[in-house]
C-alpha positions in Angstrom: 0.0 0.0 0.0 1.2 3.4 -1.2 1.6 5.9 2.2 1.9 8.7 -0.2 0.6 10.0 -3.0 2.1 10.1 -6.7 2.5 13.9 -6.3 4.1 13.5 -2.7 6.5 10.7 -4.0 7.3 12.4 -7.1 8.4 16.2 -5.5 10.4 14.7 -3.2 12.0 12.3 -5.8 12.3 15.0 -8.2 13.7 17.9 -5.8 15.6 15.3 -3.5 18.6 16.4 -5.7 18.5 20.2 -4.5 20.4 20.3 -1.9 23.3 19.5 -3.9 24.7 22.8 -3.3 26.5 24.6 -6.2 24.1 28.1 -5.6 25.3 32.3 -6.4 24.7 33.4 -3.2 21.9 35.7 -2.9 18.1 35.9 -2.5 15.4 34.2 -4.5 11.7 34.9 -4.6 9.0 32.1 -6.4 5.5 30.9 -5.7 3.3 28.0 -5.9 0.0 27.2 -6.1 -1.5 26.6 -2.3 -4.7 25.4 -1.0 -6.0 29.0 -0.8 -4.2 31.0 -2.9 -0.3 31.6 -4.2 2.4 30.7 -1.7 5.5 32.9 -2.5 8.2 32.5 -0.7 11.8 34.1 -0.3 14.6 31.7 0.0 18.3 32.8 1.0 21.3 31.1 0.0 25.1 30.7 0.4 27.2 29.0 -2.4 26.2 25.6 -0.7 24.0 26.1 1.5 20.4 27.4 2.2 20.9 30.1 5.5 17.1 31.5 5.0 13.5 30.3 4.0 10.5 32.8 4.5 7.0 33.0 3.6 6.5 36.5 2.1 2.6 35.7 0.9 -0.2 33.3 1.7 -3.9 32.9 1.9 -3.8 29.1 3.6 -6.6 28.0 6.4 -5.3 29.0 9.8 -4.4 26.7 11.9 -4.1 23.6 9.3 -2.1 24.6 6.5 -0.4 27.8 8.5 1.2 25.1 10.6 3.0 24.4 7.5 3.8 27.8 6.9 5.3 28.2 10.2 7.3 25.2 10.7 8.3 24.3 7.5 10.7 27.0 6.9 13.1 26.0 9.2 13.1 22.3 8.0 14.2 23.7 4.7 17.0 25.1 6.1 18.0 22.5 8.4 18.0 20.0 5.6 19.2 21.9 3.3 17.0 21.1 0.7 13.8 20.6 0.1 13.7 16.5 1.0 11.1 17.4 4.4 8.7 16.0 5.3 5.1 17.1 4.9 3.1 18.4 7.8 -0.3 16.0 8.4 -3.4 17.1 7.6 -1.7 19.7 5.6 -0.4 18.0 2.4 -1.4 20.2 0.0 0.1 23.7 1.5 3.1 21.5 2.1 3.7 20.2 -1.3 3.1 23.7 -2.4 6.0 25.4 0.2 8.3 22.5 -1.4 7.4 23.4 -5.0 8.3 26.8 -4.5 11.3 26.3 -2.6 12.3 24.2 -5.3 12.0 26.4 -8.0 13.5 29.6 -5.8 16.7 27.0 -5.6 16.9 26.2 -9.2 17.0 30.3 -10.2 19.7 30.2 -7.6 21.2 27.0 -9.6 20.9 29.4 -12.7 18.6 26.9 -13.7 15.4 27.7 -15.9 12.4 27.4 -14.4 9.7 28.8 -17.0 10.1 25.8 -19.4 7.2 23.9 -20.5 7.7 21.1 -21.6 5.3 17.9 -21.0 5.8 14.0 -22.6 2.4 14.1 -24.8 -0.5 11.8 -23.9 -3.3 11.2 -21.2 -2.6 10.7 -17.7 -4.9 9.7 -14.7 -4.9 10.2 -11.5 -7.1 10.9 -8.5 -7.7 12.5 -4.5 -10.2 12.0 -2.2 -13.2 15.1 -2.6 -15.0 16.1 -0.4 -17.4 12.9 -0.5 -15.4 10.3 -2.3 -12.3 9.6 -4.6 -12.3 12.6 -7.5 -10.6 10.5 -10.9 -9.1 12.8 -13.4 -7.5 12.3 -17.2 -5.0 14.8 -18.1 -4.0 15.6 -21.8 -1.6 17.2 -22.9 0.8 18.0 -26.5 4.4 18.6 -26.4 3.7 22.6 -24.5 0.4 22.7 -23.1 -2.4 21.1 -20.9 -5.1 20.5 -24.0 -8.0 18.5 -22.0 -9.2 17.7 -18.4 -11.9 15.4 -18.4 -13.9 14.5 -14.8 -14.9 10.7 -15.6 -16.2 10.0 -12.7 -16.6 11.9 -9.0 -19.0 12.0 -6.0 -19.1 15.6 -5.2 -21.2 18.0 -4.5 -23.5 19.3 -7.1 -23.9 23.2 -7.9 -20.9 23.5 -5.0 -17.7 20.7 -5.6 -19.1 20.5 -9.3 -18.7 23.9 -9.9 -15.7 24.1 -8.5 -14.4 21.4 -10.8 -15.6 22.8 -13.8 -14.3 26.8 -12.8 -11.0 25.5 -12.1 -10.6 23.0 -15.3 -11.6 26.3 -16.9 -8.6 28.4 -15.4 -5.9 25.6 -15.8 -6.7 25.5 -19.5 -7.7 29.3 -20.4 -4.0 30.1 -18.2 -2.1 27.2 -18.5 -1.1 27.5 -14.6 -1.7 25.3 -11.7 -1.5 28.5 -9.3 -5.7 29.1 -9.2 -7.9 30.1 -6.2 -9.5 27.3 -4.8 -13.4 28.1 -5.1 -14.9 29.6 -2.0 -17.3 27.0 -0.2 -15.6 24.0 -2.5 -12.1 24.6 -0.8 -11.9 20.6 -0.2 -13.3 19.5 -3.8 -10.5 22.4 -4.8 -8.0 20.9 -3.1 -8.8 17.6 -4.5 -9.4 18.3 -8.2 -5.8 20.5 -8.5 -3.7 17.5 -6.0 -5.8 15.1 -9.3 -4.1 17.4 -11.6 -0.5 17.8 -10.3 -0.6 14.1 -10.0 -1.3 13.4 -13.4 0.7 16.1 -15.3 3.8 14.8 -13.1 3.6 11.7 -15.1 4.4 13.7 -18.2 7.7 15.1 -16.8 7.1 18.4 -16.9 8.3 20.4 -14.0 5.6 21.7 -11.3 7.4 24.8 -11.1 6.9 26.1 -14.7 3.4 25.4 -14.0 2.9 28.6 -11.2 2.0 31.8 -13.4 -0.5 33.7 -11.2 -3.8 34.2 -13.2 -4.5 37.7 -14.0 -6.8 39.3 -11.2 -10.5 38.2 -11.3 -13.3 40.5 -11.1 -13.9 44.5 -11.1 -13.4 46.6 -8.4 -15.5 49.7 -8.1 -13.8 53.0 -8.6 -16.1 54.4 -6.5 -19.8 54.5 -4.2 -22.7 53.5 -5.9 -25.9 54.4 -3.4 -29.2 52.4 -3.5 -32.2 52.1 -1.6 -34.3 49.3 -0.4 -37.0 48.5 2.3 -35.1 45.3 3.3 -31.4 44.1 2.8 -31.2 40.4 3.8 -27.5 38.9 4.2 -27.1 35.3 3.1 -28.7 33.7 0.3 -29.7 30.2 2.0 -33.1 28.4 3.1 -33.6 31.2 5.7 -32.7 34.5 3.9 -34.4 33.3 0.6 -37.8 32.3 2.0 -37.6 35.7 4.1 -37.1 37.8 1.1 -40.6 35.7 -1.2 -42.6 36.3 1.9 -41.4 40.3 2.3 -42.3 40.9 -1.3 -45.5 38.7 -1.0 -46.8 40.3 2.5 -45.3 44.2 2.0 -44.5 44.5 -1.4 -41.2 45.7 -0.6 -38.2 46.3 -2.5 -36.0 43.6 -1.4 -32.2 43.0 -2.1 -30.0 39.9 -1.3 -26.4 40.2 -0.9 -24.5 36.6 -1.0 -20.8 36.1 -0.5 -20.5 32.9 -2.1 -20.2 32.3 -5.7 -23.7 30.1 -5.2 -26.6 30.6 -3.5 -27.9 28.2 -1.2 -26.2 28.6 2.1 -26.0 25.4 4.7 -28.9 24.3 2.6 -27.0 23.8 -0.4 -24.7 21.8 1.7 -26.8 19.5 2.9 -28.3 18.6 -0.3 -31.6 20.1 0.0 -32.8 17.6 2.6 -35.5 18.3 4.6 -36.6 16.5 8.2 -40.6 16.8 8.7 -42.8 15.1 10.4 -45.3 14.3 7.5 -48.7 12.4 8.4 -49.4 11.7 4.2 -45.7 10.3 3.4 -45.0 8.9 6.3 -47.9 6.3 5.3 -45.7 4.8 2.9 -42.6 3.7 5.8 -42.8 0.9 8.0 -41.8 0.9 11.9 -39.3 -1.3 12.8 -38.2 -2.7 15.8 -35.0 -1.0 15.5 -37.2 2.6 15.4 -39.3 1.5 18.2 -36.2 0.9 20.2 -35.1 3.9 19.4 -38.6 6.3 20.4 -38.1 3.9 23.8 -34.5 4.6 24.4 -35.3 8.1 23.7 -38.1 8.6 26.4 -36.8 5.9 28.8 -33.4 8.0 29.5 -32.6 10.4 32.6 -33.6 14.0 31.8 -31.1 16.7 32.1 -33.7 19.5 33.0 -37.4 20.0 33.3 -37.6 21.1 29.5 -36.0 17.9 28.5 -38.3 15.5 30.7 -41.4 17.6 29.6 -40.4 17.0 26.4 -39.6 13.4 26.9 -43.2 13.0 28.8 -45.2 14.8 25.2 -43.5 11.7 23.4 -44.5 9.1 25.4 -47.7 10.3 25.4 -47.7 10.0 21.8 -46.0 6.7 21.4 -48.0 5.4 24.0 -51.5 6.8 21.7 -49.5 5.0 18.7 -49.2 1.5 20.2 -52.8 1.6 21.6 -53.8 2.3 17.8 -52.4 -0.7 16.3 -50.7 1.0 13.4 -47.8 -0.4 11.8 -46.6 2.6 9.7 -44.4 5.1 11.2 -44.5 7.0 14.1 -43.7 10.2 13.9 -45.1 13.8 15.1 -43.2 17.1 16.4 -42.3 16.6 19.7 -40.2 13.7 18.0 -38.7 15.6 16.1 -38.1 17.7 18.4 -36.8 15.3 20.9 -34.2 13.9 18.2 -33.2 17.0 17.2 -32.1 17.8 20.9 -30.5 14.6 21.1 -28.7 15.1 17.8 -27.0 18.2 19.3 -26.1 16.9 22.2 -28.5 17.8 24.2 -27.2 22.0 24.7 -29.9 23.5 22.3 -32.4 25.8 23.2 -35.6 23.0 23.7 -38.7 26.1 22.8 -36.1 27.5 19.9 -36.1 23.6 18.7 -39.8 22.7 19.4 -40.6 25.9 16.7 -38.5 24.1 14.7 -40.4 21.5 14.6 -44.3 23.1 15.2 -43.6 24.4 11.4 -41.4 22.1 9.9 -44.2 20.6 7.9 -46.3 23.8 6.9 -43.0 25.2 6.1 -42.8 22.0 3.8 -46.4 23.0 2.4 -45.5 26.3 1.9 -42.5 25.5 -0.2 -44.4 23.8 -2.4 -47.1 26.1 -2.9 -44.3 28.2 -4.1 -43.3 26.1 -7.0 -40.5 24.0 -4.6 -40.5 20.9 -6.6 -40.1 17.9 -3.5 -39.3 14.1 -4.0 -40.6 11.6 -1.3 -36.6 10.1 0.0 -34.8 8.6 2.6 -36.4 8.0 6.4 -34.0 10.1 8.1 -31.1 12.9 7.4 -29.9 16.0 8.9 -30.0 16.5 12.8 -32.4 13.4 12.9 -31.2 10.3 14.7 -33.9 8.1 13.9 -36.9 7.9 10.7 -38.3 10.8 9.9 -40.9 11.2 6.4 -38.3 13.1 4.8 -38.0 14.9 1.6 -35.0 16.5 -0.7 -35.9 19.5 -2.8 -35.5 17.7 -6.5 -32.8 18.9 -8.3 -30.5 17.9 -11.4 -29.3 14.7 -11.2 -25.9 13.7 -12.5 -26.1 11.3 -15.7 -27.2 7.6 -14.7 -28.2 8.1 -11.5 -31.5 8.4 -10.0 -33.2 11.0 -8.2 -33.2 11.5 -4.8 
């Protein structure tokens, strides 16, 4: 079993050999492409030997890869070279510092560092997404990257999937590996440009002629533009989007959503578009088994840890208890279940009244939705903050090719 990963074993195969010494003394600047953004670094050298290593720009996650950027320098040095190991948990910043140290070394080799050059053909390879292994075939000519196909992935759709198909866009438009992972797809990022690296390495080139910045993204105003509105609602998920439809419907006010995300959606997006609901008509259709039942009586038969929680606990008993005398065999479900899980689920520290809300309107929510246009597929029992069967439902959406919906 591999405990690396082609692009791991093949940087430090490939820049093992740089500290043989042989440098002009003096300091060299170059980048690489990071998790977040560019990595440059400044690296300063004797004629055999590497005396400084600093980080002069970087955009990576505090306190994952910025444990890189901190400790990482000095293993540079100490080895002089660029043969370190990678900090865990942040492999991709890592490989990145090492790239760039790298190619800083080779200018002070006198070494070019700008040379494209790849062995033609197609080349796979693949990193774990967010939600499952990413596969990626790379093809390139004799001087450029010409296609990056996606065969198969698991991620995200309208989030990791955009994020694949933006940054396939970038690589090939700019010929560079150093692109901005995709805000709110910074995982799938991750994955799809490790994919990459991993696959264009088997064509020889050399990472390093593969860091050109893109040019800046985007227009900045030159100046203040002033508008007025009735309501301005921050965030662009389930919450912010049903409040603006109902301040429009209600008031007929002039509304404006601001979203920093390159998708709308919010934690909903995220979540797929599941929905938890207590829903008398589709919950017809689902059995109870005995592995719910134990778990309604596990959940009601457990100490309280205040007078909310055994109030709570007594409402779905109560409940249960009406269920059994009735004889039914479909599944049991109401609010106060839903509420009850949903407590459970987090730990038992939410807010019980906040929570039972929740749950009072989870279903005419639901109804609501739908009246809107909202178009909902009967799916699994249970998902989200639910810990047992629920009548759920997922918002439909597009489906990716051969599979079924929701």
């Amino acid at each position: 079993m591999m405990k690396h990963s082609v692009f791991c074993l093949a940087v430090t195969m490939a820049l093992a050999s740089m500290s043989v010494q042989a440098y002009t003394a003096g300091t060299y600047e170059a980048e690489a492409s990071g998790l977040n953004g560019p990595i440059k670094v400044q690296v300063t050298v004797t004629a055999d030997a590497i005396t400084a290593v600093k980080v002069l720009a970087q955009r990576e996650t505090d306190g994952i890869g910025s444990k890189a950027i901190e400790s990482m320098p000095a293993a540079f040095v100490k080895a002089n070279g660029t043969n370190v190991d990678t900090v865990s948990g942040a492999t991709v910043t890592s490989d990145a510092l090492k790239v760039a140290v790298g190619a800083a070394l080779a200018k002070a080799r006198g070494e070019a560092t700008d040379k494209v050059e790849f062995k033609p053909g197609t080349y796979k390879a693949r990193a774990y997404g967010n939600n499952d292994y990413l596969n990626v075939e790379v093809t390139v000519d004799k001087d450029r990257i010409t296609s990056i196909k996606v065969p198969e992935h698991h991620e995200t759709i309208f989030m990791g999937e955009m994020a694949i198909e933006k940054l396939t866009d970038e690589i090939l438009r700019y010929q560079t590996l150093n692109v901005d992972a995709v805000a709110g797809a910074t995982v799938t990022s991750a994955a799809f440009k490790k994919a990459v690296a991993d696959a264009l390495l088997q064509s020889g080139v050399n990472l390093a002629a593969l860091q050109t910045p893109i040019p800046p993204q985007g227009k900045r105003s030159s100046g203040t533009t002033e508008e007025d509105y009735d309501l301005v609602i921050v965030g662009s998920g389930g919450a912010g989007l049903s409040a603006a439809v109902t301040a429009t419907e209600n008031a007929k006010r002039k509304v404006i959503v601001l979203e920093k995300m390159p998708v709308i959606g919010g934690n909903t997006l995220r979540c797929a578009s599941a929905y938890n609901a207590a829903d008398p008509e589709r919950q017809k259709a689902l059995p109870m088994t005995n592995t719910l039942k134990e778990a309604v009586q596990k959940a009601i038969s457990e100490k309280p840890v205040s007078p909310e929680h055994a109030k709570l606990m007594a409402d779905v008993k109560a409940k249960y208890d009406a269920y059994l005398a009735s004889g039914s065999t479909t599944l049991f479900d109401c609010p106060e279940w839903h509420a009850l899980q949903t407590y459970n689920g987090g730990d038992k520290v939410g807010l019980i009244p906040v929570i039972r809300t929740y749950a009072d309107n989870a279903l005419d929510t639901l109804h609501w939705m739908e009246a809107h246009g909202t178009p909902v597929l009967s799916s699994e029992p249970r998902c989200g903050s639910a810990l047992a069967a629920h009548a759920s439902s997922r918002c439909a959406r597009r489906d990716r090719a051969g599979e079924a919906p929701l």
